[in-house]
matplotlib code that plots the C-alpha trace (Angstrom):
import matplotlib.pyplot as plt

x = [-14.3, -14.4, -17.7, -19.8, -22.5, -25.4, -25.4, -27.2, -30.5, -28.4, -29.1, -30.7, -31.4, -29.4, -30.6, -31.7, -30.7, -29.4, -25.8, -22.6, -21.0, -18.1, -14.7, -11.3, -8.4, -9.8, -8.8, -9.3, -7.2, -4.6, -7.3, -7.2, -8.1, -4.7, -3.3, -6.1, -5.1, -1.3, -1.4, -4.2, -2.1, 1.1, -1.3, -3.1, -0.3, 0.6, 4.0, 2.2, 0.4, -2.9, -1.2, -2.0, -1.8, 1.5, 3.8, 6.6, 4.0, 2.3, 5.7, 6.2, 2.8, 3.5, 6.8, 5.0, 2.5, 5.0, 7.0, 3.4, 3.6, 6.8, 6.4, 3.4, 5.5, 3.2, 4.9, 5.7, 3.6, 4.8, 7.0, 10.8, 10.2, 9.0, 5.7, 5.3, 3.7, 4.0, 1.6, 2.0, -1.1, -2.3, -3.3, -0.9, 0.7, 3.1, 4.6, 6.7, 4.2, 4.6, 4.6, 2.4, 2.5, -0.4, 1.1, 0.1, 1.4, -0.1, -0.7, -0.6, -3.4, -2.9, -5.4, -2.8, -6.3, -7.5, -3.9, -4.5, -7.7, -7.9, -9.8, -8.9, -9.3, -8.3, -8.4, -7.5, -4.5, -4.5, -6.2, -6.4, -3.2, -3.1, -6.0, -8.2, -7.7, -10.6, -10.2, -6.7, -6.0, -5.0, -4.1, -6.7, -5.4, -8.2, -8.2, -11.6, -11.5, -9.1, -6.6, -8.8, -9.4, -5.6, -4.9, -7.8, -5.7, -2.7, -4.2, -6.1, -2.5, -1.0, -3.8, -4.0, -0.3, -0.8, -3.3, -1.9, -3.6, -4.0, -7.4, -7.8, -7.3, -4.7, -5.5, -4.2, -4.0, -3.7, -3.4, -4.0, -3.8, -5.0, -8.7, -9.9, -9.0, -11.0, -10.1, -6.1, -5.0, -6.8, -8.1, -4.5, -4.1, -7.2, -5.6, -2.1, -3.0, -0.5, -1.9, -5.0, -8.0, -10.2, -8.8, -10.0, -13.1, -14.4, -13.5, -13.7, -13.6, -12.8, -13.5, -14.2, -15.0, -14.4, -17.2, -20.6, -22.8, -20.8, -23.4, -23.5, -21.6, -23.4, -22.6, -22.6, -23.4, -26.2, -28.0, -25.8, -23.5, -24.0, -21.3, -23.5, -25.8, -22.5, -21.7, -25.1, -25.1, -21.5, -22.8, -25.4, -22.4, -20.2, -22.7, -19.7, -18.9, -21.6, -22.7, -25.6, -25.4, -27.7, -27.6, -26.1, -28.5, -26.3, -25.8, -27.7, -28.8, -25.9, -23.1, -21.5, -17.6, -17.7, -14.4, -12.0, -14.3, -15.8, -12.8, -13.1, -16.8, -17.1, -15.2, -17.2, -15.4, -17.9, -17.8, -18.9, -17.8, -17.6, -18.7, -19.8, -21.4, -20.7, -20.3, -19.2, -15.9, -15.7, -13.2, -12.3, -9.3, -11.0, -10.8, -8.6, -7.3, -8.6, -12.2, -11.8, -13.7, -10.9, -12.5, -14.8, -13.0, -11.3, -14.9, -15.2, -12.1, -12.6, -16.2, -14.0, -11.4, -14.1, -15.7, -12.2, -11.6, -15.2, -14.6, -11.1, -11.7, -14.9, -15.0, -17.1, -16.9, -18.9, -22.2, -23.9, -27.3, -28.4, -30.0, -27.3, -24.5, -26.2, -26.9, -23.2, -20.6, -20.8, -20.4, -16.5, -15.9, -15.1]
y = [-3.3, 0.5, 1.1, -0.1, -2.7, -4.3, -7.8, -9.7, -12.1, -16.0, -17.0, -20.9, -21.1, -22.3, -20.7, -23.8, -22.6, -24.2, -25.5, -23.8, -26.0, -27.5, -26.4, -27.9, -27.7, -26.5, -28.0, -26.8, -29.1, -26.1, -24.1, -25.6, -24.8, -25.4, -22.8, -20.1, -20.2, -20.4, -17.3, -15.6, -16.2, -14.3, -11.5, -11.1, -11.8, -9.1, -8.5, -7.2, -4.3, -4.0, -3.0, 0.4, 1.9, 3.0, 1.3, -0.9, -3.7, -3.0, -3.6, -6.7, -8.1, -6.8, -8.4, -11.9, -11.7, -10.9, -14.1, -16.2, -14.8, -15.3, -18.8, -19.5, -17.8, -15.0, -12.3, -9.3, -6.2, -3.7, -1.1, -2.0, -5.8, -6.2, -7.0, -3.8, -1.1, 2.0, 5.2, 8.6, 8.3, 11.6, 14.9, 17.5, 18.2, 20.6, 18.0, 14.7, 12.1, 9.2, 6.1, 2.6, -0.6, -2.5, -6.1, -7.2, -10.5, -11.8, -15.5, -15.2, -16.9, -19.6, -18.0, -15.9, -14.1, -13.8, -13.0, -9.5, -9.3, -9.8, -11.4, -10.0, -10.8, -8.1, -8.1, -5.3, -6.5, -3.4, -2.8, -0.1, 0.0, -0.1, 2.0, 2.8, -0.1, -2.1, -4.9, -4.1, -4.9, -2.5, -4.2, -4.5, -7.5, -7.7, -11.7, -11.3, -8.1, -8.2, -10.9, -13.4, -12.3, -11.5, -15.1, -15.8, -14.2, -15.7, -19.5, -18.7, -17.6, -20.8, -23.2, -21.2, -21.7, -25.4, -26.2, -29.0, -26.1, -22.2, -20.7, -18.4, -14.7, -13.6, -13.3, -10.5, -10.9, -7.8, -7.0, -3.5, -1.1, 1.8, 0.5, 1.2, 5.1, 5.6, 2.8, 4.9, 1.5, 0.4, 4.3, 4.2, 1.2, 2.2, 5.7, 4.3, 0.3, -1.7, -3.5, -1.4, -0.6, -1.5, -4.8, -5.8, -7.8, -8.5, -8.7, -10.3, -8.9, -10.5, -9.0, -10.8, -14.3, -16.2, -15.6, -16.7, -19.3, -22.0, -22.5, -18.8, -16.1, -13.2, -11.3, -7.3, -6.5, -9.0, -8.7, -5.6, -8.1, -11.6, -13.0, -13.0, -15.3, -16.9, -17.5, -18.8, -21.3, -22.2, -22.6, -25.4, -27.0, -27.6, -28.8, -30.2, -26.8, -26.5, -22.4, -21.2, -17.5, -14.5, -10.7, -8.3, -6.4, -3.4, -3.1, -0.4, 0.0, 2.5, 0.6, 2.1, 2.5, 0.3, -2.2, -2.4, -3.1, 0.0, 2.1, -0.5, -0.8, 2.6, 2.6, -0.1, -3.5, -6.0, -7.2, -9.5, -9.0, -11.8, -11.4, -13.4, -11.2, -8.4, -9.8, -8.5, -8.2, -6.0, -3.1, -4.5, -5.8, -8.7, -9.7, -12.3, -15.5, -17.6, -16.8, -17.2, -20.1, -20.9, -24.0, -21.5, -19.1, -21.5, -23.0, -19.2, -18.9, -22.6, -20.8, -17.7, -20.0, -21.5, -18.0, -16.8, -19.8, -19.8, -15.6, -16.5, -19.3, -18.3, -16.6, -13.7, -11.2, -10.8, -8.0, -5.6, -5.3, -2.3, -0.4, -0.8, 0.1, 3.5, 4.3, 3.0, 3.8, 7.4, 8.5, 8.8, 12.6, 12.9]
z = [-0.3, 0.1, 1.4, 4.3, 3.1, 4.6, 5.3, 2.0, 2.0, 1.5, -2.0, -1.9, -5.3, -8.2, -11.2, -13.8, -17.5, -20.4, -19.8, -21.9, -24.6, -23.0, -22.6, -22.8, -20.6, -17.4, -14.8, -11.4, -9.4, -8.6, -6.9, -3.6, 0.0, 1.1, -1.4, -0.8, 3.1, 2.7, 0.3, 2.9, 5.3, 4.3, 2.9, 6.1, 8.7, 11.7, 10.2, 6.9, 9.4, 7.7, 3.8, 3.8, 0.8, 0.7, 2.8, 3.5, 4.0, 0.8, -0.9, 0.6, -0.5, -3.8, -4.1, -3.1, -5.9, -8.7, -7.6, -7.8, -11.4, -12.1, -10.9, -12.7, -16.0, -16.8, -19.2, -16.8, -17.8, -15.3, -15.1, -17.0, -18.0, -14.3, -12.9, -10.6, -12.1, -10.5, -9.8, -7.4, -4.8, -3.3, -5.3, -4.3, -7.5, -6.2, -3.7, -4.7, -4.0, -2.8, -5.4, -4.9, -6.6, -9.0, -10.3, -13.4, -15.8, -18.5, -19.9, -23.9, -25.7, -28.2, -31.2, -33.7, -34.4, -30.6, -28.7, -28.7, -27.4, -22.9, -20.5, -17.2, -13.5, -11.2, -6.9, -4.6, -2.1, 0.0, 3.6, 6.1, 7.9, 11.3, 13.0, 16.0, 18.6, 19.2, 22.0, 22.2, 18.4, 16.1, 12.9, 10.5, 9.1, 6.0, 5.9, 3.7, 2.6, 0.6, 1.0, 0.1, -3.5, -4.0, -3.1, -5.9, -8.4, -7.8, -7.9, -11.3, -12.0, -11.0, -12.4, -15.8, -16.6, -16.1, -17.9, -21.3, -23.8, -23.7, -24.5, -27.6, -26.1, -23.5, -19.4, -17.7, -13.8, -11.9, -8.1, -7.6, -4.6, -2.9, -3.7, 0.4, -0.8, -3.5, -6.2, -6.4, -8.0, -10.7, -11.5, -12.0, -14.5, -16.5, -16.8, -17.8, -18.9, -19.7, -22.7, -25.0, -23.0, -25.8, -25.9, -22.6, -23.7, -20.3, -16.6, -13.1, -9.8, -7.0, -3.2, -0.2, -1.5, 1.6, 4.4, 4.9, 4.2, 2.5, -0.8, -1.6, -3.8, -4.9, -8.4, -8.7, -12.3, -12.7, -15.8, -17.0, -19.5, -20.9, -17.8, -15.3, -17.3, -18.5, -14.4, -13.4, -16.2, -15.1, -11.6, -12.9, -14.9, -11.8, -9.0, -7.4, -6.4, -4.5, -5.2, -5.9, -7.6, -6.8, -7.3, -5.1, -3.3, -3.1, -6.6, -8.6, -12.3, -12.1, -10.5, -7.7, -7.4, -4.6, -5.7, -8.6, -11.7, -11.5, -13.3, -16.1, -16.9, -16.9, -19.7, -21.0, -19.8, -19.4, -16.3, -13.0, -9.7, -7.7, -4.1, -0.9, 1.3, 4.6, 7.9, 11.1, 10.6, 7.8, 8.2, 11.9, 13.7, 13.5, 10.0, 10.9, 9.0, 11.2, 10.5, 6.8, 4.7, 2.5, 0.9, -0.1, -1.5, -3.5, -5.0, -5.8, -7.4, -9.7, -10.9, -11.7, -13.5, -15.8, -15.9, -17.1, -19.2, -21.0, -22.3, -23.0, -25.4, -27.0, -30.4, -29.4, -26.8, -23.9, -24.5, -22.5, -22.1, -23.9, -21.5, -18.8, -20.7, -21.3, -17.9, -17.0, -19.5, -20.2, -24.2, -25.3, -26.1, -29.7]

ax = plt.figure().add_subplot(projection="3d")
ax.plot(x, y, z, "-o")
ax.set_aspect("equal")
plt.show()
């Protein structure tokens, strides 16, 4: 996350509306506990140095998620047939800046009629470097915040590619960076995208999915689109998941670029942002592996994968609500 956020009121209640028609081939098996805290802990390790955006470290992590989606046998949509895509951070234009890496693959749909159109699910691997010392530790290793949703992406990666039967659209999964400095990464992808903007019919956002109580995960963008409603009915659909959904508090009727959806709805990408709460540990040394809920974060991530699946295989896009995509996606200049 790139703000500072109050802690948010634990959301008890599952919201009781009318359950979505089924959907095939959605299996969540991949998603594990085991995976989300393997892949956390690579992402969030001392040798990585806190992934400042740029930095050796950041390289590293973005080498280990394009060989999660080359294993998983996304098409590369990067930079030359690869999966790194590349942008200058900074705003000196009369230096040579620096360059830092997004990672983006895509997993074609099945529909002739639908392949062109996207789903996407995006998640900021980047972190704060290594700072101010606090208790004699001055890695901020960013476990939570935002390790934990990059692991998201690559297990909705894995368990998309393995499913017996593609949905109808594509899903584009993309790791961005430089998001703790003012969204650099996917500012930069909306800017230059890899596949037509427009064709992005709706995304998910996942940042720090993997703290707090263990029946909550709160949505930023509630009510704006037709996904959060699409989410909470999910919820209902999979008690075995064991989540109830509730707004975030911090979100406004003008969402605030507080995490990586923001470049995207503003240019009018439906969206959800999936969420589980502040705690102590945000933007501290502490942030640690050890204090992540990975069988959490991977319940969040199989809601996101039937999220994902559920706008990827249905016949008509996701909607805003009227009067939220006019306070939120400004008119295109003719």
């Amino acid at each position: 996350m790139t703000h500072p956020r109050r802690l948010l009121v634990p959301c008890a209640v599952v919201y009781a509306l009318s359950l979505p028609a089924p959907v095939a081939a959605q299996d969540p098996r991949l998603i594990t506990a085991d995976l989300i805290q393997r892949h956390v802990g690579v992402l969030a390790a001392d040798s990585m140095r806190g992934r400042a955006t740029p930095s050796p470290e950041l390289e590293k992590v973005a080498a280990y998620v394009a060989a999660a989606f080359r294993r998983a046998g996304l098409e590369p949509s990067g930079d030359s047939g690869g999966y790194v895509r590349r942008y200058p951070v900074g705003r000196d234009s009369t230096a040579i800046r620096p360059l830092a890496p997004n990672v983006a693959g895509v997993l074609p749909g099945r529909d002739s009629a639908l392949r062109g159109e996207y789903v996407a699910v995006v998640a900021h691997m980047d972190h704060l470097g290594v700072g101010r010392p606090v208790k004699g530790d001055s890695i901020y290793n960013g476990a939570d915040d935002n390790a934990s949703g990059t692991a998201g992406v690559m297990a909705l990666a894995a368990a998309f590619a393995a499913q017996p039967q593609r949905p109808r659209r594509s899903v584009l999964f993309l790791a961005v960076s430089g998001e703790e400095s003012g969204l650099w990464g996917s500012r930069a992808f909306v800017a230059h995208p890899s596949v037509p903007l427009d064709s992005i019919v709706g995304l998910v956002n996942l940042d720090m999915i993997g703290r707090n109580r263990p029946d909550s995960v709160y949505l930023n963008g509630w009510g704006k689109t037709s996904i959060s409603d699409l989410v909470r009915r999910l919820a209902v659909a999979h008690p075995e998941l064991g989540l109830g959904v509730g707004p975030d508090v911090e979100d406004r009727p003008r969402t605030p670029a507080d995490s990586d959806h923001y470049p995207f709805q503003h240019e009018g990408v439906p969206y959800v942002f999936f969420y589980t709460g502040d705690h102590a540990d945000y933007h501290r040394p502490s942030d640690e592996v050890v204090r992540m809920d990975a069988d959490k974060a991977a319940r969040v991530t199989r809601l996101a994968l039937y999220t994902l699946w559920a706008m990827a295989d249905s016949r008509t896009r996701p909607k805003w609500d009227p009067a939220a995509r006019r306070i939120n996606v400004p008119p295109r200049k003719s």
